[in-house]
N, C-alpha and C positions, 0 to 999 in steps of 0.2 A: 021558667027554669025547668020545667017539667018535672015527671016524678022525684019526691025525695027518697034517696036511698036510705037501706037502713046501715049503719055504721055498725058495726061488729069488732069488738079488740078481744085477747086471751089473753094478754101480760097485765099486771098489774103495775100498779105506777112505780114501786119497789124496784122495779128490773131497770127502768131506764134510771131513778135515780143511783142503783148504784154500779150501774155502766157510766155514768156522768163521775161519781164521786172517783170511778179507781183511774178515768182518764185525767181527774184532774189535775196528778203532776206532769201530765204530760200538755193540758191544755195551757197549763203556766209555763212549760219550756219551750212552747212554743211562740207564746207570746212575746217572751226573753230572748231567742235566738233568731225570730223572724217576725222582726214589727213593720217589716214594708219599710216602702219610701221617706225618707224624711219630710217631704215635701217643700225641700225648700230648691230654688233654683242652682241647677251644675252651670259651672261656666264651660264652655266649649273649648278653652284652649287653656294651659299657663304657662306664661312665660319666665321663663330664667335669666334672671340678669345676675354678676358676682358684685358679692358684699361688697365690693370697696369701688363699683362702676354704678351703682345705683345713687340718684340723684333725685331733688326733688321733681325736677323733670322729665323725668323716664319716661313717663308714661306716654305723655304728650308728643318726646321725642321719637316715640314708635311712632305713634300716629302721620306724626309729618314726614318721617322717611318712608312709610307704606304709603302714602297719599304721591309720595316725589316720585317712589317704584311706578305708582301707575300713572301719572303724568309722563314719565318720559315712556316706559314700555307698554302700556297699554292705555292712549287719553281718550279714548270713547269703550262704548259698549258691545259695539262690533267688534273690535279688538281683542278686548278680553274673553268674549264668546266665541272667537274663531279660535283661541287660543286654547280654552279650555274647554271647548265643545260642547259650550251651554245651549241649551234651542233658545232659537228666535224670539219666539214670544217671551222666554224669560229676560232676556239679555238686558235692555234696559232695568226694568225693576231691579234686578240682580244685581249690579251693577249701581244704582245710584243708593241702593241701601248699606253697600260696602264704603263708598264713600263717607254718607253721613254716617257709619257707624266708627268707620277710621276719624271721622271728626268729632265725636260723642263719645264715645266709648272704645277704644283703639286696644285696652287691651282687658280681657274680663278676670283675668286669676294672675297676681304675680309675685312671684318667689325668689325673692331676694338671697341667695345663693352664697352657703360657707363652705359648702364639699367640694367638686369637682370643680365647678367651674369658677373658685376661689383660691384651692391649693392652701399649699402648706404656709404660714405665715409665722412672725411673734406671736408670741400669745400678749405681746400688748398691743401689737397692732389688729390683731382680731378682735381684742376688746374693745378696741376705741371705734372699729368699724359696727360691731353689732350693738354697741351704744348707739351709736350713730344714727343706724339702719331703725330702729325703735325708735327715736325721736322724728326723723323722715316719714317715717308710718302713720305716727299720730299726727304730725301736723295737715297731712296730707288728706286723714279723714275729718279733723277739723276745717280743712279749708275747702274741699269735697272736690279734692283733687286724686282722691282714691280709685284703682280698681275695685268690684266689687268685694272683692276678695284679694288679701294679701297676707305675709307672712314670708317664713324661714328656714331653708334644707339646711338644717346641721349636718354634723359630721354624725357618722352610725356612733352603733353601739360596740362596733371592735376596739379590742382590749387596747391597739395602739393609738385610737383618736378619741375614745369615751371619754376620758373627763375633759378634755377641750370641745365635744360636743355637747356636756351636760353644762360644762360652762356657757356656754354660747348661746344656749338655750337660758339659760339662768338671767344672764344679763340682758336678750333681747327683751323676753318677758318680763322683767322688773322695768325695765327702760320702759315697756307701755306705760305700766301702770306706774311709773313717777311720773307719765307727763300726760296722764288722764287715762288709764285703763286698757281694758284691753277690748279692740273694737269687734264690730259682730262679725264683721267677716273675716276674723284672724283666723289662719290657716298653718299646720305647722308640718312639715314633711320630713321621715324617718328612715333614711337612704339606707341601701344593701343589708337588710333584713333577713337572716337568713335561717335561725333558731324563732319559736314562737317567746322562747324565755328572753329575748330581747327587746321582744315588745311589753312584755310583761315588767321589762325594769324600766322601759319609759314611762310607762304607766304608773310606777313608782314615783317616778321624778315630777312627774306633772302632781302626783297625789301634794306630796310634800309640800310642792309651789302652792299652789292650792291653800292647804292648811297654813302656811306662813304667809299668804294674802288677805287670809280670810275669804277667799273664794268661794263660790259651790263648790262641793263635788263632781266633777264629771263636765267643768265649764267646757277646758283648752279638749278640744278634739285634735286629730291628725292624721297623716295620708302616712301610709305604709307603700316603700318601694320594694316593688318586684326587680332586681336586677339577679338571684344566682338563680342555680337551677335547683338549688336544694330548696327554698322559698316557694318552689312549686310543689315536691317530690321529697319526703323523707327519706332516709335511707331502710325504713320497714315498708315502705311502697303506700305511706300515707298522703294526704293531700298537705302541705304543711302551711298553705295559706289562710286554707278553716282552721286550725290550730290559732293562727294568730289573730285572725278576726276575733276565736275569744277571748285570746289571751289581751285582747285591748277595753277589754269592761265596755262593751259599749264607746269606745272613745273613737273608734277609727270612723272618717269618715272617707276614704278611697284608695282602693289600689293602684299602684300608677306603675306602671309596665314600663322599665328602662330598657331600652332598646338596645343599646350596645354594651353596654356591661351582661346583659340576661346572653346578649349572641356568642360575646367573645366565651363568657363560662361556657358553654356547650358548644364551643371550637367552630362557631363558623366564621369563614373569611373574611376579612374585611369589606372586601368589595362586593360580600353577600348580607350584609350588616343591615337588614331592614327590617319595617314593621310589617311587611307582609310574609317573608320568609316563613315557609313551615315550623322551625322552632318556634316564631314569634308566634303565632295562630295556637299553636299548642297551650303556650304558656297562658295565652289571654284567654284558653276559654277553661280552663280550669280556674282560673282568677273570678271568672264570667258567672261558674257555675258556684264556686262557694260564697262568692257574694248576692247569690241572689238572694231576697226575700231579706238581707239583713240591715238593710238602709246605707249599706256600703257602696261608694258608686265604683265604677273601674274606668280607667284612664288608659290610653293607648300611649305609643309611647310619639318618636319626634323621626326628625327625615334631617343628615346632616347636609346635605345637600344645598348650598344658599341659593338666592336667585340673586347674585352681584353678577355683575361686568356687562358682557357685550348683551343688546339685545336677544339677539339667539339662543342667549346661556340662561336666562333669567325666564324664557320662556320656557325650555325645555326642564328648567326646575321648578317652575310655576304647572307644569301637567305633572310631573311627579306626587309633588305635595300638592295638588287637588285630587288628583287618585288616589292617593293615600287615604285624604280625609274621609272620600266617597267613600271609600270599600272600608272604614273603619264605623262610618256611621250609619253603613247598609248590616255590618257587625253587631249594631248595639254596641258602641261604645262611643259614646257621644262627646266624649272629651280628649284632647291630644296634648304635648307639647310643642309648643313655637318656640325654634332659638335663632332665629333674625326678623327684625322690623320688614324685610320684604314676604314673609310666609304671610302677613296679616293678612293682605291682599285675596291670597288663593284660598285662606282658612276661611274665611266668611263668602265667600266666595261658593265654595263647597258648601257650607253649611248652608245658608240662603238656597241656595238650588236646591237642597235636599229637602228644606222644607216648603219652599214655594212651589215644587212641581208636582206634591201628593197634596197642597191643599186642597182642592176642590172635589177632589176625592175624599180624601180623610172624611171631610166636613161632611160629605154627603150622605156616608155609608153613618157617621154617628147620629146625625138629622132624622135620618131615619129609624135607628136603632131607639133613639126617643120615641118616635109617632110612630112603633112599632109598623114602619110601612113595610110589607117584603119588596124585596129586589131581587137581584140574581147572585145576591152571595148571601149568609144566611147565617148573621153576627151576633157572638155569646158575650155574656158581660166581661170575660175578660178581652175580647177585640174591643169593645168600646173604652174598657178604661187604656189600651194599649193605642187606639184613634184618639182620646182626650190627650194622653200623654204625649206624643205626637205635636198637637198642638199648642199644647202648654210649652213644650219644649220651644217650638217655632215663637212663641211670642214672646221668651224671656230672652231671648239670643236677638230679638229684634228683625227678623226674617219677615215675618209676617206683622200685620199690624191688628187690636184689637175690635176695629170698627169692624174689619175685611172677615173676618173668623164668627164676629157675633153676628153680621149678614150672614153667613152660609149657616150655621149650627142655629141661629136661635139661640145660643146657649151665653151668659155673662162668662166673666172667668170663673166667678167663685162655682160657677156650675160644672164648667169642663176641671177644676179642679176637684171635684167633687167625684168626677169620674176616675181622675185619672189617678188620682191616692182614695181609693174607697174606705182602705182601715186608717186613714188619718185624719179624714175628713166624713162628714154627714153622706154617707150613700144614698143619689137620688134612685128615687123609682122609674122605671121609663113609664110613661103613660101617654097615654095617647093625648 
């Protein structure tokens, strides 16, 4: 090792303890406002069906009308890659994991729908639907005919639909739990949010529920909707979505960027109504930036566009909404909305490509990052845990497979998970 140095200090140990003691409200608010990743898997898409069209079959029925989409307009692999401009070598792979996952798993998030795309009703015909909708739910993960995730967009917290959304809320959730609780992946969505003191009286309502279930504290989590422009933008020129991140105690688990309600509030055209439009990009990276670090994920929003009718038509909406996805999940934002059984097709589609074309890459550059080899790029531990994550993502969406990933990294999952949430899990060391 050669000579030992002589080590030399002037502070006394007084000085760092109490530089430590005056940061420490500060190292507790930040452990409060920014605990990282939850580390539990985002689905890549959710679908919206309305309360009184959801059935115990839904799910299945996406699956087989995406599966029909691509029998009749796209029944090989070549097809779908000329169509969507996959390269070559991916095209198969690509291609038969959309399948088996349209037959496995067809849809990953879905949201059984009382706002919009339900409308205005009885209030005894909405009860009898979100009774309904809660009994559908449970038997569904009893018989494990479940998406991973499902749940309920009530109506907002505006003074003209609140208490038939606090109802609706009331009755879905007591509906689980009379007919066995409420499952892990209940998801609950809090449309056109536009004060942070709105989230603040949901958070109310859930307390309440909660306490009159004997609940934990802090069980029912929820997605906060971005649709006006004030939900971006205060009127003193604050961000107002960090407002509502804390005004959710911890409860929020994703921003979801409505697409046409956020374009119509800031007056663009209808026929400029997309998720890539300037407005939209604005809004999602201020979404982007106060969610980071706070285990809040962000959601893109949806493309109204269907792929129904002629050949021609289904194609030319099948590259739309696979561009979309691309340039959303080249974005970092890994999640979107699907509102037709023919998007399924193009959505995993996109996603598969995105992650099948930087595996052997990823993998290589983190392989290394381990056996600290040099290469020609020269990777800090946040590229490694941003290459783990990456991966991790690819193998909960089903893109990748876990044998294909543990050949190239050498790494199990619980290891690349290890990377890719460092403050949630055990940080390894890279070592040679």
């Amino acid at each position: 090792m050669g000579q030992q140095e002589k080590v030399a200090t002037s502070l006394a140990g007084a000085v760092s303890e109490g530089i430590s003691a005056s940061l420490a409200p500060v190292d507790a608010e930040l452990a409060r406002r920014y605990p990282g990743d939850p580390g539990t898997r985002q689905p890549v898409h959710t679908v919206y069906v309305p309360g009184d069209a959801f059935t115990p079959d839904t799910i299945r029925t996406w699956g087989d009308q995406a599966l029909a989409a691509l029998d009749e307009h796209a029944p090989d692999a070549a097809t779908l890659a000329r169509v969507l401009d996959i390269p070559e070598a991916l095209a198969d792979p690509v291609y038969e994991r959309v399948r088996a996952k349209l037959h496995s798993e067809p849809v990953e998030d879905l949201r059984i729908d009382f706002e919009d795309g339900y409308g205005a009703r009885s209030d005894a015909e909405e009860d009898q639907a979100a009774a309904r909708a809660a009994r559908l739910v449970r038997e569904a993960y009893a018989g494990g005919d479940n998406a991973p995730y499902m749940g309920i967009r009530m109506k907002c917290m505006e003074a003209n639909v609140r208490d038939r959304g606090i109802r609706t809320t009331d009755i879905f959730l007591s509906g689980l739990m009379e007919h066995g609780g409420l499952p892990e992946g209940l998801v609950l969505t809090l449309p056109k949010v536009t004060y942070a003191e709105q989230v603040t009286a949901f958070v109310e309502l859930l307390e309440a529920f909660e306490a009159a279930r004997g609940l934990p504290s802090g069980r029912i989590g929820f997605e906060i909707q971005i649709e006006t422009s004030q939900s971006i933008l205060a009127s003193d020129g604050t961000a107002t979505v960090a407002r509502m991140i804390e005004a959710s105690k911890g409860r929020a688990t994703g921003l979801h960027y409505g697409t046409f309600d956020y374009s119509a509030c800031v007056g663009v055209s209808a026929a400029y109504q997309s998720s890539d439009h300037p407005a939209a990009d604005h809004a999602k990276a201020i979404m982007q930036v106060a969610a980071a670090g706070t285990g809040v994920r962000v959601s893109d929003g949806s493309t109204n566009v269907l792929p129904i009718g002629s050949t021609e038509h289904v194609h030319e909406a099948w590259k739309l909404h696979y561009g979309l996805t691309r340039r959303a999940l080249a974005r970092a934002y890994y999640q979107g909305w699907d509102m037709h059984p023919g998007h399924l097709p193009t959505r995993y589609a996109a996603v598969f490509t995105f992650y099948r074309e930087g595996l052997e890459a990823a993998a290589a550059r983190l392989k290394a990052y381990v056996a600290k080899i040099e290469g020609d790029v020269m990777d800090e531990p946040a590229t490694a845990k941003a290459l783990a994550g990456y991966l991790v993502r690819g193998l909960d969406c089903g893109a990748v497979g876990t044998d294909e990933v543990t050949a190239l990294t050498g790494l199990t999952r619980a290891e690349l998970d290890a990377f890719a949430i460092p403050r949630r899990s055990a940080t390894l060391t890279a070592t040679a």
